[in-house]
C-alpha positions in Angstrom: 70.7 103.0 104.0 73.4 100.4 103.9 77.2 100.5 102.6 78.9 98.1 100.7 82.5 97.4 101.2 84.5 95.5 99.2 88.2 94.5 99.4 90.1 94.4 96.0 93.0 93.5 97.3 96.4 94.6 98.3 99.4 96.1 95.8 102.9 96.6 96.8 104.6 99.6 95.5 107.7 101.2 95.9 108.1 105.1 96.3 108.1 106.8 93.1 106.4 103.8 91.3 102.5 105.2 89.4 99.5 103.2 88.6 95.8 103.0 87.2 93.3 101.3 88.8 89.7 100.0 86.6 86.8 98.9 88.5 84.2 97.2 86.8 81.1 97.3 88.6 78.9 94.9 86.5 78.8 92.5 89.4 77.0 95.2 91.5 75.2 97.4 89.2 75.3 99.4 85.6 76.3 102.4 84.9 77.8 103.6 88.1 78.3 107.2 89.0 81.2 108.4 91.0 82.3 110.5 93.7 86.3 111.6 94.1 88.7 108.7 95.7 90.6 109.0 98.7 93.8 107.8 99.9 94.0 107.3 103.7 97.3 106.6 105.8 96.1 103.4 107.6 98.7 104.9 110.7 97.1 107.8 111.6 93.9 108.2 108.9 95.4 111.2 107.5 94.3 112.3 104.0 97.1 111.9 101.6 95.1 111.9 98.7 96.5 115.2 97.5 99.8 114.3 97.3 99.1 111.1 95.7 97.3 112.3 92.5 96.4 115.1 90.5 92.4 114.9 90.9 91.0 112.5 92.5 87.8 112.2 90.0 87.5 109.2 88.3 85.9 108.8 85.1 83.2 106.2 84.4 82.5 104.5 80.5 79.8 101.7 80.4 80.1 99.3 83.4 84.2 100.6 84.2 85.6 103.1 86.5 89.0 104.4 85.9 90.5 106.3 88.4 93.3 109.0 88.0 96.9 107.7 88.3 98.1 107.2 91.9 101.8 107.7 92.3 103.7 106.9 95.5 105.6 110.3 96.6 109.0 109.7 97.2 108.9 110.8 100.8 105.3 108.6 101.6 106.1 107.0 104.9 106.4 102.8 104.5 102.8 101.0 105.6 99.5 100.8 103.9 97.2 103.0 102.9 93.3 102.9 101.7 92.1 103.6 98.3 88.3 103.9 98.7 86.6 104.3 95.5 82.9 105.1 96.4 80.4 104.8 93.8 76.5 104.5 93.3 74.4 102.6 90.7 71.1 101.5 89.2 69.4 103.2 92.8 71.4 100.1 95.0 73.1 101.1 98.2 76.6 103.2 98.0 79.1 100.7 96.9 82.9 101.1 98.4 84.6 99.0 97.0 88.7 99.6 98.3 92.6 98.8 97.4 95.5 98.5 100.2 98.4 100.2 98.8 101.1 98.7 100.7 104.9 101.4 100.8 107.3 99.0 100.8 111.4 99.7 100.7 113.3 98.9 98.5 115.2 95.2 98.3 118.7 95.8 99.2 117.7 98.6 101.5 
């Protein structure tokens, strides 16, 4: 069986700084069905993903995944790290679709 990945892009945030991600998955399939996100530390492929959220199950409504709020702790280590946000629908190939988080300091820092 074959994977789908797709880059969503990259976001720069600060330590401390939250956000909510939506995927809308009409350009692959309906009605998708998730699995829980991860959050990977691109450095050494660690799994931060508990110190990052609360849960990491998403919900799904229609054609939209939302996925749980993803703060940046305030002692993450600057770099990137990978969102992946697996999901399957309408019987197609796993889609995993993805977000670089980049850590950034702060200006004047």
């Amino acid at each position: 069986m074959s994977i789908h990945e797709v880059l969503e892009g990259t976001r720069e945030m600060r330590r401390g700084e939250g956000i909510t991600f939506t995927l809308t998955t009409t350009n692959w399939a309906s009605s998708p069905t998730s699995s829980a996100i991860s959050i990977i530390k691109l450095s050494d492929d660690s799994d931060v993903t508990a110190d990052w959220t609360e849960t990491a199950t998403p919900t799904e409504s229609g054609d939209v995944i939302t996925l749980p709020e993803i703060t940046v702790p305030s002692d993450a280590a600057y770099g990137e790290y990978l969102v992946n946000i697996p999901f399957t629908a309408g019987g197609f190939a796993e889609g995993i679709p993805y977000v670089i988080l980049r850590v950034i300091k702060p200006r004047g820092s």
